[in-house]
SEZA-959782 format. One record per residue (C-alpha): residue in one letter; x, y, z. Coordinates in steps of 0.05 Angstrom, whole numbers, plus 5000, padded with zeros to 4 digits. Layout:
<atoms>
AXYZ...
</atoms>
This chain:
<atoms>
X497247524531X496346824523X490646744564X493646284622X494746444689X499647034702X505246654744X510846914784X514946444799X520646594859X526646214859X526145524902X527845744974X531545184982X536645344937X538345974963X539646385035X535046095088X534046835112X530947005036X524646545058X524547035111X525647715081X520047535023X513047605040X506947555009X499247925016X493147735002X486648235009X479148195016X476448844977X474749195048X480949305080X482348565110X488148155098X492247535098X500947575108X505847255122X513247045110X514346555044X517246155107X511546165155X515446455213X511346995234X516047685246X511148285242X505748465300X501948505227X503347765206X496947295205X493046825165X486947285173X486847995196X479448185192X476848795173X470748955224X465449455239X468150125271X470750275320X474549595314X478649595250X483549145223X483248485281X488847955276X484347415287X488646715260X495646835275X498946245260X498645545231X502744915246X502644425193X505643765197X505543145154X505042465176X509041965128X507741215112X511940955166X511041405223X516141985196X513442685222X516143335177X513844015199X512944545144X516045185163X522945465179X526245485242X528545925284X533545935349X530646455402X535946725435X541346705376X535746865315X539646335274X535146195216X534645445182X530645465120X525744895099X528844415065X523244075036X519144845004X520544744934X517445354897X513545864929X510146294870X503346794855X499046504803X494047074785X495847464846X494946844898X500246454938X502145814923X507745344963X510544694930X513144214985X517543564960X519443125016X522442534977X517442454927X511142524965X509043274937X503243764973X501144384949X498345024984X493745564965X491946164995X485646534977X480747075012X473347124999X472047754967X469548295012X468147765072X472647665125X473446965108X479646505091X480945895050X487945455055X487644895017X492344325016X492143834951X496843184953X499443224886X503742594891X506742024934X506841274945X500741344988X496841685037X498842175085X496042475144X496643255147X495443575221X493744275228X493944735295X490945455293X493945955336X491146585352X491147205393X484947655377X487248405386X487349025338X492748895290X497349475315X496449295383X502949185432X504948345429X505348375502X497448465517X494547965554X492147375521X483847305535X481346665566X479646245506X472745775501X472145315451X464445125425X463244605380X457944395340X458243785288X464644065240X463244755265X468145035316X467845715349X473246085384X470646555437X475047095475X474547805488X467247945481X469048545439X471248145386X467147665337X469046925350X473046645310X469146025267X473845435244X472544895192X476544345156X473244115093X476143485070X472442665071X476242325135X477742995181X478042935259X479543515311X483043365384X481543855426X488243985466X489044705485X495645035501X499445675499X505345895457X509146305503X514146915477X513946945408X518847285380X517847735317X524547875287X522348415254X518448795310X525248785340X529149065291X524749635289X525449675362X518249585389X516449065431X517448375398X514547765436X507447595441X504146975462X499246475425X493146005444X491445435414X484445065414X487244385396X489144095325X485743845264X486643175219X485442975146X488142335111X488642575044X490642114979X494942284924X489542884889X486143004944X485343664977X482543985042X480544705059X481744955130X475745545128X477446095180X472346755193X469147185230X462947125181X456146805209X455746125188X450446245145X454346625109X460246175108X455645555082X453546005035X461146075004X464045335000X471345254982X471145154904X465845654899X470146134930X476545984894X473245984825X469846704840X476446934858X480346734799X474246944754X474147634789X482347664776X480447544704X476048004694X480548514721X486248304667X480548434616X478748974628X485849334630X487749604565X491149084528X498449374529X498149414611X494348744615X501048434565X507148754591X505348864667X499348264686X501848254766X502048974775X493848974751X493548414816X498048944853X493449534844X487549224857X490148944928X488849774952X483149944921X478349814983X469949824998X471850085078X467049835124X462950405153X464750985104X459351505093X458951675025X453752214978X446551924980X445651354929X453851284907X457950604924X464050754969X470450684953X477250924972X485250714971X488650425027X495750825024X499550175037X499949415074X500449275135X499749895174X497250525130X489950645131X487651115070X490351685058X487852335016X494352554987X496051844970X489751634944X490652244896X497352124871X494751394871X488651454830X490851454755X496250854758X491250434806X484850584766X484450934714X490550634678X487249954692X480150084669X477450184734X474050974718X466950684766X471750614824X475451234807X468851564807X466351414870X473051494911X473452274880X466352324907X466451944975X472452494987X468553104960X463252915001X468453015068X470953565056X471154155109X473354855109X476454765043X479954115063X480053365039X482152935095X489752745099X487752105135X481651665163X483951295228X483450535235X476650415267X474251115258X469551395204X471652115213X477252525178X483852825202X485053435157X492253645175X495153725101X497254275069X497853814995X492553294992X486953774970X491354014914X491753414886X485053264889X484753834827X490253334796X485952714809X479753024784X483353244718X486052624700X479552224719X475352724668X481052724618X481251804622X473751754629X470052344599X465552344653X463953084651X457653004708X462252754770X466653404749X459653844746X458053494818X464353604847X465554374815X462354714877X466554414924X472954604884X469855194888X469255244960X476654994960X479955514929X476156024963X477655815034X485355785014X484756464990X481656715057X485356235092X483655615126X485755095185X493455055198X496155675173X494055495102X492556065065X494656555004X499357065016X495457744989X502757974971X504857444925X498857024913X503356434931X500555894988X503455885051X502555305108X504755165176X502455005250X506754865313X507154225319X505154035259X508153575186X503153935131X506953705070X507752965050X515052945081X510752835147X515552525199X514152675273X517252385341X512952605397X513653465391X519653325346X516553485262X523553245236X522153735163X517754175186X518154655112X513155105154X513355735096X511355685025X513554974995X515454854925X511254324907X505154724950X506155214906X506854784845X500254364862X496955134872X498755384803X495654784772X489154844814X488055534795X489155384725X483254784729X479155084760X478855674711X478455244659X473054884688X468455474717X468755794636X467055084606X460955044651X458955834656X460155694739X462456384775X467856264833X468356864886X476656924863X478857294801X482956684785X486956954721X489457444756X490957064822X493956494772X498356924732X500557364805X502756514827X506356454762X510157024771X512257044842X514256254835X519356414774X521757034813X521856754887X524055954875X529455964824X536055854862X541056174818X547655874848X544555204842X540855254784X534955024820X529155164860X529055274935X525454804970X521055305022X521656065010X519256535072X521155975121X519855995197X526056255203X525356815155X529856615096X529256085047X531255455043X536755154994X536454475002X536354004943X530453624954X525653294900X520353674910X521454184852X521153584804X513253724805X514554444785X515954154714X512353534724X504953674728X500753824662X500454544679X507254754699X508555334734X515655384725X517955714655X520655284610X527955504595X529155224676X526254564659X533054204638X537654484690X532954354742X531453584714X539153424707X540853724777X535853194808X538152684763X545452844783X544252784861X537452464874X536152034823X537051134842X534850504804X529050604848X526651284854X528951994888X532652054949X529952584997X535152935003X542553144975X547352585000X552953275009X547453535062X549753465138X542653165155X543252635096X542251935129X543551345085X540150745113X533850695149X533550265196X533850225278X527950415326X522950915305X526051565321X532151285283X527851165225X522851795230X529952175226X531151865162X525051815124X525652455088X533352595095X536552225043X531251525038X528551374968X521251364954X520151044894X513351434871X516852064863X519851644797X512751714768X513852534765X520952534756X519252114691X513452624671X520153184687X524352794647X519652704582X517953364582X525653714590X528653224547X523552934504X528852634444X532252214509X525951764524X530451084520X533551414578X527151464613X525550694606X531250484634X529850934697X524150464709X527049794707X530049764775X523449734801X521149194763X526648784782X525049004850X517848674848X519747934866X524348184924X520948364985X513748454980X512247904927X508448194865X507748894902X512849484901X515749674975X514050445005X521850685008X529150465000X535350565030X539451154997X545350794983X546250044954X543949524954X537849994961X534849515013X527549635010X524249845079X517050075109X511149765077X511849185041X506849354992X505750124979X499450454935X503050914909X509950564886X505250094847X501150664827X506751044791X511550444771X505750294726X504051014699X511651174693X513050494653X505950674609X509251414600X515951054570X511850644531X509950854456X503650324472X500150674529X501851424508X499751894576X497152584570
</atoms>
């Protein structure tokens, strides 16, 4: 590494399709859950799009506070040029910008080139860390003389899943020398405005933007047109060099003086830095962005309780609608953190979830807004084991592992006697079972109103899988630190090893079911990827002379440049796209769409059934780094269609696709060798 700024460049948009400045967007995050998005364009097509979405005290959450800015240039000679995209309402014909030039991340952050005939601005895009604060700057970089830029905010305050139709609020506008506040709803902060910049003005000229649509919001077939107020518009004259900062937050002002524009830029890219060094060199060489990537999820949430005296951490599961997650925070935590030197942050995250657990459960989920845990997962405690083992094994912190040992304790225990939503251990076979009416308790999790679209209510594979290796930590564990658990566990581990190798091995297939003792009473055939984590994990409970048929029978039928389909495309239920309104989609998300974390195990699978193949392993994980300029910009997507072109879909920027892109690629890599 050279020691420059990492740089993604994207190809100019106004070279290519008009709809590409539309399909491409980019993210920028605050360290506490808040963001900034939007369309390389600027047309806003997501109920999630803004210029700041604040994270705020419960039981508020995630606020879209700035929704939109118009930006226009005024030219030596009168000429007006907007810069953004159009778009026709009724037809949705999109006309690109003629005039963007380059949009690109440098370190992470957004930046737009604009070239209208020689006279060249640049913007920049950056969020104060942890404060719900915003700086877009605008720097002339060339032309015959001066311009005059205008710039008119746009907002609607509401939670940022709320319906586009609500009501707008009746607006007030307070100013106060170059301080501006935006009042509304009185359960919302205002909204405090600045421009920065020698020569600025503000007209205050109110109006509404009426029926906005979001193209996007459509297409998933939820309501798509919202309106906008606006307070008025600001003015800078700016000469070729100059720049100007428009400062948005919901901060108090003292704490905005306190964080001028350069100041908060220069933190930024110093904190970005220090993140590069403190990967390990081979990570912080061959993959710089995907350091940026990971550390967009890795969160401080406002209002989290945490163990006395410990900072509080945790993962959001993915941008712009997933909150965090326990069973993606787990699979998460070793390609976010601890492949990037992060072990403090890994720390506290395993401890700010041992410290919720309840009746032998981590949480699967903590709402937007809300400070308490849903616990309706049948997996995410099971890989908190996983977690746990590959924190010790990264950071040799042997005292987090002491802390947390009564708790894993208390875990297995309450799955042996049997805990919330069916989740227990079947006294026959040893082998876990899980399953509630009504209920997704595995991470295929789809549900349309009563409808669980894979229900696998029985005794999973990779439940069963995750189990094995539990038992098999914690015994290892409890002798290393003379700790007695209430379970014989080498017997219970060796009674799981057995009924697994006798009860999952599908001989006409020559693999393993995917649910044995379904609801229905038989077990289930169907070719999912599950199994892969049978062979996958360090302690696999599936004996070894299965390993190869197993691996090649995914690879055969499941296996995409970017990652496992769900399901067998020869299954009845296989869907290849996913796409239409959300029943359409929820129908599809585990029936044939590719998730692109479940390359991380198959990878591990792979390695470990076919260890003298390994070139064949790094080409499994190109795809997705191809894929990481495509849709969200430096980030990896949450799925793909199951057929090409393998359009990527759902969130634009997904914890665990990043998470496992990076520790498959380090896996395939003789540099970063994975234990």
């Amino acid at each position: 590494m050279s020691g420059g700024p990492v740089v993604r460049p994207v190809t100019p948009a106004s070279d290519a399709d008009p709809a590409r400045q539309v399909q491409r967007e980019w993210l920028v995050t605050n360290g506490i859950g808040g963001y900034a998005s939007g369309t390389v364009s600027g047309l806003v097509t997501r109920r999630y799009h803004g210029w700041l979405v604040a994270a705020l005290p419960n039981p508020l959450g995630r606020v879209v506070m700035l929704t939109h800015l118009s930006e226009q240039l005024r030219l030596s000679g009168g000429r007006r040029v907007e810069l953004r995209a159009e778009e026709t309402e009724h037809r949705l014909e999109l006309h690109g910008d003629p005039y963007l030039t380059e949009f690109s991340l440098t370190d992470g952050l957004p930046r737009w080139r604009y070239d209208i005939d020689g006279t060249v601005l640049e913007k920049r895009v950056v969020l104060a860390h942890r404060h719900n604060m915003l700086h877009v700057t605008y720097r002339l970089v060339t032309g015959d003389s001066d311009v005059l830029l205008q710039l008119r905010p746009s907002m609607h305050f509401r939670h940022h899943e709320a319906a586009l139709d609500t009501g707008l609020a009746r607006y007030s506008l307070l100013a106060v020398d170059d301080r501006y506040d935006i009042v509304g709803d009185p359960a919302f902060p205002p909204l405090r405005l600045r421009l920065h910049a020698r020569d600025t003005a503000f007209t205050h000229r109110p109006k509404t933007i009426s029926h906005l649509v979001h193209r996007v919001e459509r297409s998933r077939g939820y309501d798509a047109r919202g309106d906008l107020w606006s307070p008025g518009y600001f003015k800078v004259r700016l000469q070729p060099g100059e720049e100007a900062t428009l400062v948005a937050s919901t901060e108090p002002w003292e704490v905005i003086d306190a964080h001028p524009p350069e100041q908060v830029e220069t933190a930024e890219r110093e904190r970005r830095s220090q993140l590069l060094r403190n990967a390990p060199a081979p990570l912080r060489d061959d993959m710089p962005e995907l350091i940026f990537a990971a550390d967009q999820f890795i969160v401080e949430p406002v209002g989290r309780a945490a163990a006395a005296g410990d900072e509080v951490r945790t993962v959001i599961a993915g941008y712009h609608w997933f909150t965090d997650w326990g069973r993606d925070t787990m699979i998460s935590l070793e390609g976010l953190c601890l492949l990037t030197g992060r072990h403090r942050e890994a720390g506290s995250i395993l401890r700010m979830f041992g410290h919720h657990v309840r009746a032998g459960l981590i949480p699967n989920l903590f709402p937007d807004g809300d400070s308490d845990g849903l616990y309706h997962t049948a997996d995410a405690t099971l890989w908190f084991f996983h977690a746990i083992a590959r924190y010790e094994h990264h950071s040799g912190d042997r005292e987090t592992l002491r802390l947390l040992l009564p708790v894993l304790a208390h875990i297995v225990e309450r799955h042996v006697a049997g805990t919330r939503f069916g989740i227990g251990a079947d006294p026959a076979d040893g082998l876990l079972r899980a399953g509630a009416p009504g209920l997704q308790l595995t991470w295929m999790d789809a549900k349309v109103d009563d409808w669980v679209v894979t229900p696998r209510r029985g005794k999973p594979v990779e439940i069963n899988a995750l189990w094995y290796q539990a038992l098999c930590l914690l015994e290892e564990w409890a002798a290393q630190e003379g700790f007695k658990v209430g379970v014989d566990l080498p017997d219970l581990r060796d009674t799981v090893r057995e009924s697994f190798n006798r009860r999952f091995w599908y001989e006409p297939g020559s693999y393993l079911y995917d649910v044995v003792d379904s609801e229905d009473g038989g077990d289930d055939a169907t070719l999912r990827p599950n199994q892969v984590l049978a062979v996958s994990l360090p302690r696999a409970v599936l004996q070894r002379d299965r390993w190869r048929p197993v691996v090649e029978t995914v690879k055969r039928h499941l296996l995409t440049p970017v990652g496992l389909r769900t399901l067998d495309p020869a299954h009845p239920d296989y869907k290849a796209r996913y796409d239409g309104d959300l029943r359409a989609r929820d129908s599809a998300y585990h029936q044939g769409t590719v998730w692109p974390w479940l390359l991380g195990p198959f990878v591990d699978a792979w390695l470990r059934a076919f260890p003298e193949r390994s070139d064949e392993a790094r080409a499994m994980v190109s795809g997705l780094h191809d894929h990481v300029g495509q849709a969200g910009i430096g980030s990896v997507s949450e799925i793909f269609d199951a057929e090409e072109p393998f359009t990527a879909r759902g969130c634009i920027a997904q914890a665990w696709s990043v998470a496992e892109l990076i520790r498959a690629t380090a896996q395939v890599s003789s540099q970063v060798p994975v234990t």
